[in-house]
N, C-alpha and C positions, 0 to 999 in steps of 0.2 A: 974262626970257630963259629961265631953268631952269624957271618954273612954267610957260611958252611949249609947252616941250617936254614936259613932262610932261601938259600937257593935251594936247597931240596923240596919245601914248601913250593917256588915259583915254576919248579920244573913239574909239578904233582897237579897244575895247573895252566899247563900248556895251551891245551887244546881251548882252554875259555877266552886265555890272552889271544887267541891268534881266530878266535869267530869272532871278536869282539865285546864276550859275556860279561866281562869285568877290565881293571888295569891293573898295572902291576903295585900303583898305590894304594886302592881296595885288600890289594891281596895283600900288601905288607901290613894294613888294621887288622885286616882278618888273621893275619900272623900273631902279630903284639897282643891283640885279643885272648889267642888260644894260649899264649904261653901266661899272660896274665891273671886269666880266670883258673890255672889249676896251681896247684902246688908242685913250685919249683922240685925238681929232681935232678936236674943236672945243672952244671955250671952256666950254661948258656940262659938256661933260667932263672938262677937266681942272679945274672947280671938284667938280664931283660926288668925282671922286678926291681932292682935297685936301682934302675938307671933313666928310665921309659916309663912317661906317662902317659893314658891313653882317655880323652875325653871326646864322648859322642853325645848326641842329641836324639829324640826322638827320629828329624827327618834322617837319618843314617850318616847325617856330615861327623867327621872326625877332626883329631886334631892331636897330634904324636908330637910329644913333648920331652926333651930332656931334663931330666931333675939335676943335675950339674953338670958341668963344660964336658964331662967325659960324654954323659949322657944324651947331651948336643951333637958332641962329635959322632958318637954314635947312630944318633937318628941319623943327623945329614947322612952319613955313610949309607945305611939301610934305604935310606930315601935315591940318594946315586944309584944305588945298586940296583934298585927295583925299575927306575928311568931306564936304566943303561940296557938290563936284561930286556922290559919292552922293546927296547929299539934294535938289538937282537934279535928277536924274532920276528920284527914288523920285515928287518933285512932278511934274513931268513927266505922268509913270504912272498916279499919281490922279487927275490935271487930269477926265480925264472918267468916273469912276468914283461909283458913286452907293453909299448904305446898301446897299444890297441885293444888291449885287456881293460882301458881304462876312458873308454871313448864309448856312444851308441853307436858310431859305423864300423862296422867289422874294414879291418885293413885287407886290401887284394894279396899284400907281401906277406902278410903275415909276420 
């Protein structure tokens, strides 16, 4: 249910993962962010709040924390998921990409 939502979140920001604009761990702060600055409404909110701490600094470093082993377990998970989804769409992306797309000399084979 919470990785539900969070993937709706990393799909609503495709096109940035895949220019380069951001990663998928940006986007999972900027998740934990939005759900914890409002007032919980639904259940995935108020586990977000009871479980996930979220500590930043001025230069925008964060640091996503579990408030107990659930809370842990939880991050890790969120944190997999956001890894795994990037590397999905990085595969995606090279699906039809050849040597030569990645070189200065153009190939004669193509």
């Amino acid at each position: 249910m919470i990785l539900s939502e969070f993937s709706k979140y990393l799909q609503q920001h495709n096109q940035d993962l895949m220019t380069g604009k951001t990663t998928a761990a940006k986007l999972l702060c900027e998740w934990i962010r939005l759900v914890i600055y409002k007032n919980p409404k639904n259940n995935v909110d108020k586990i977000v709040h009871r479980e996930i701490m979220l500590a930043e600094n001025k230069s925008g470093d964060f640091l996503i924390v579990g408030k107990s082993e659930s809370g842990r377990v939880l991050v890790n998970a969120l944190n997999n998921f956001a890894l795994s989804y990037e590397n999905y769409i990085m595969s995606k992306w090279l699906s039809d990409k050849k040597p030569h797309h990645f070189t200065n000399y153009p190939d004669k084979n193509n």
